[in-house]
C-alpha positions, 0 to 999 in steps of 0.5 A: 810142101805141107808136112802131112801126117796120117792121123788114126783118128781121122784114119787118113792123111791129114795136112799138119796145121799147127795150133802155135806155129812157133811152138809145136807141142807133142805128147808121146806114151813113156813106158811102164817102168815094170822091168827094162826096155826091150828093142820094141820100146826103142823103135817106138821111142826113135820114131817120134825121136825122128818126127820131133826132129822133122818138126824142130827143122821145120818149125823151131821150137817143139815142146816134147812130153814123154811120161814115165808110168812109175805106178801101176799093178805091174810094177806092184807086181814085180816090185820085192822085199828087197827092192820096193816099187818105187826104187824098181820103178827108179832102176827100169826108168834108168834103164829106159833113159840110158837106152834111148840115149843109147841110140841118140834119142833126144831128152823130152822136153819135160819127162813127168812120172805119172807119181808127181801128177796125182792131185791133177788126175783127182781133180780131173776125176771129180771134173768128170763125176760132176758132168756125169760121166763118171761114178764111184763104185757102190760097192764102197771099194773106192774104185771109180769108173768112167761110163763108156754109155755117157759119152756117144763119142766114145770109140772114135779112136779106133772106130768101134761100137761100145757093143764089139768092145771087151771089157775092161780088165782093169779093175773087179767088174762088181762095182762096174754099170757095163763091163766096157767101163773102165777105171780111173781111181783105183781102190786101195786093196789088202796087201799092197804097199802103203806108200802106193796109195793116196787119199782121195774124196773116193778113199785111198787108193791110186790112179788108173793107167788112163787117166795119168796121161790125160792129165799129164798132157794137160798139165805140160801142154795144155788143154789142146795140144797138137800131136798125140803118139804111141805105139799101134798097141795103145789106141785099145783101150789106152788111146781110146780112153785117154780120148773120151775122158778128156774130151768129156771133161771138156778139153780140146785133147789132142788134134792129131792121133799118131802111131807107129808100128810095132817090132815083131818076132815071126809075125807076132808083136814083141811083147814082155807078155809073149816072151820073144822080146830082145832086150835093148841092153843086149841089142847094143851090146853087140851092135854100134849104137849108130848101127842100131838106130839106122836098122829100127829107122829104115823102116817106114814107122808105121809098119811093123818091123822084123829084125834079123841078123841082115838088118844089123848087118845091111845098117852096118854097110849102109852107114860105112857108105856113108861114112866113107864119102864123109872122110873122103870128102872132109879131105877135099874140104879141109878147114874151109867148108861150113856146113849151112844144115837148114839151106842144105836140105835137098827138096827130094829129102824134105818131100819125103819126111814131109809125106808122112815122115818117109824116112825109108825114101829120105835115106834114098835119097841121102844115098843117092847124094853119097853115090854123086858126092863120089862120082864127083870126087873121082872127076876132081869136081870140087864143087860138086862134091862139097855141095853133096858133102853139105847135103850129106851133113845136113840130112845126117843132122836131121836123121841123127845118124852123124857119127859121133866122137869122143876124146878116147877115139879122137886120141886113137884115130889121132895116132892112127892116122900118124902111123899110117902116114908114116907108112905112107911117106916111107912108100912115097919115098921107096917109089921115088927110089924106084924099089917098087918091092919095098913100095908094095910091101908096105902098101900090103902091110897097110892092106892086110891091117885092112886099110886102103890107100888111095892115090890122086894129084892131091896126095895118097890119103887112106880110109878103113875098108868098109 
């Protein structure tokens, strides 16, 4: 089955088609560093996580881009004496790295900062004045605004007419032809820092949020790449604008236009701006990070999720189930069994991420395995039960939902294990004996710890109570 896509663009789904099948390159928005990752940004950031890794299984190599917005008003605004903007800047980004890993997002390929591209943004502005659809303000503040009216493709995006469209906040609207145009070089203004500013041929000053990105994908991808992602909130203005100063200046862009929903609180998006955001430190405080990144992934990625307690608390059962057949069946398998992740995918898994990543049908299908891989553990049918347990892996692996482990825990599930064995042999002894009392108090010892025991013609094995 072709890997399809819904592309906002062309607001329907849309056959992949790649422009390098042995390379597939991505683009996805990185944050603006201004303060710390709310459960929002993690959700947005696992669902390309998620298609990145669907793409690696399906093609191979992906080249992944994930910017980093370390410049911008709202980190000059909430940058201190104390703390400059660029070391605020340093610390959220910190923060942001250590929540995606958190939640076992992969690394980008590359992860520029918006700061390390500014001569490649100042020679996409001057591309874009000398094809005129750009201007320096008159007013000599050194601003510079790309003119939304040259451009007849503008608001293809999102399918808007210039005439329905706000203005744009971005910049003093003194210097602007229409209020609709927006920002690409940023004036420097009394009062800010003068190491947030850079010379340039309109005066000094720094880049507009849009044009980083368009220049950053360029740089890393090229002047065509094959996916465009985002959050649902950036394809006005962010996406909208990236697509216009791009393509004016002559560039392919990006061939498909991905967005996914967002994490809302009673109806209304989570936003810093709004107040009701959670924040990510906090979420995994309280939650195995396993657990986090199964609740943010059950959803379909383009709609809109709305956490509750029973989110984490469903996540929770849901992997136990998973976990359990994995230790029972690892049992069966002992050291014999390779676990051939790319044959293993079962086609009802791969139809579902191929129809525009349905990972919400995947899981059901990882949990249709799990129910089958014990029916045939409990029939004593190995064979069966090693090939849902090669499934189970495989699809674990894709998904990134395989349980992780350390040294600390490997040491502590170590000596557990040695412990509950030896309960286990003075049991198996008490009932060779026949003094069945002795037999069941150690049995309800080892219940009361909240293990259970379970007896078969291979031996008594136990698991932690799910």
């Amino acid at each position: 089955m072709t890997l399809r896509l819904y592309d906002t663009r062309a607001a329907e789904l849309r056959d992949f088609v790649p422009l390098d099948s042995e390379n597939i390159t991505m683009y996805v928005c990185g944050p603006t560093v201004q303060s710390g990752p709310h459960i929002g940004h993690v959700r947005a950031a696992l669902s390309f996580d998620l298609l990145r890794r669907w793409l690696a299984h399906r093609y191979g190599r992906v080249t992944f881009v994930r910017n980093v917005t370390d410049i911008d008003d709202k980190v000059l605004a909430n940058a201190t004496d104390a703390e400059p903007w660029w070391a605020l800047a340093y610390r959220m980004e910190q923060e942001f790295t250590a929540a995606y890993a958190g939640v076992g997002i992969l690394p980008p390929t590359y992860e520029p900062r918006a700061t390390a591209s500014v001569p490649q943004m100042q020679e996409l502005i001057a591309r874009l004045i000398e094809r005129g659809h750009a201007y320096a303000a008159p007013d000599g503040s050194g601003d510079v605004y790309f003119d939304v009216r040259s451009w007849n493709a503008y608001g293809s995006l999102t399918h808007q007419s210039i005439d329905a469209m706000e203005a744009a906040e971005d910049a003093d609207p003194r210097g602007k032809r229409a209020p609709q145009d927006f920002a690409l070089w940023k004036g420097a203004k009394p009062g800010e820092p003068a190491d947030a500013t850079w010379e340039s041929p309109w005066g000094a000053g720094r880049p507009g949020w849009h044009i980083e990105c368009s220049a950053m994908s360029k740089r890393y991808l090229g002047a065509e790449f094959d996916i465009h992602g985002g959050g649902l909130d950036l394809r006005f203005p962010h996406h909208e604008n990236e697509l216009a100063q791009s393509t004016a200046a002559g560039d392919g862009f990006a061939r498909y236009w991905v967005h996914n929903g967002l994490v809302t609180v009673n109806g209304q998006k989570m936003s810093k701006s709004l107040g009701n955001f959670t924040l990510a430190a906090d979420v995994l405080s309280q939650h195995d990070p396993l657990v986090v990144r199964y609740a943010l992934a059950a959803a379909h990625y383009r709609s809109s999720l709305d956490l509750t307690e029973s989110s984490w608390s469903e996540a929770d059962a849901a992997l136990g189930r998973i976990s359990t057949f994995l230790q029972r069946a690892a049992r069966v398998a002992g050291d014999g069994i390779g676990f051939f992740v790319s044959q293993s995918i079962p086609e009802a898994f791969a139809a579902a991420m191929d129809d525009d990543l349905g990972v919400p049908q995947a899981l059901a299908v990882l949990h249709e395995t799990v129910r089958a891989g014990n029916a045939a553990l409990d029939a004593g049918e190995t064979d069966a039960a090693l090939d849902a347990l090669r499934a189970v892996v495989a699809m674990t692996s894709v998904l990134g939902l395989t349980p992780a482990s350390d040294a600390a825990s490997d040491a502590a599930a170590s000596a557990l294990d040695a412990l509950v064995q030896t309960m286990i042999a003075q049991r198996a002894e008490a009932r060779a004996e026949k003094d069945w009392a002795a037999a069941d108090r150690i049995r309800d010892a080892i219940a009361a710890a909240g293990i259970t025991l379970e007896d078969s013609p291979a031996g008594t094995h136990w698991s932690i109570d799910g």
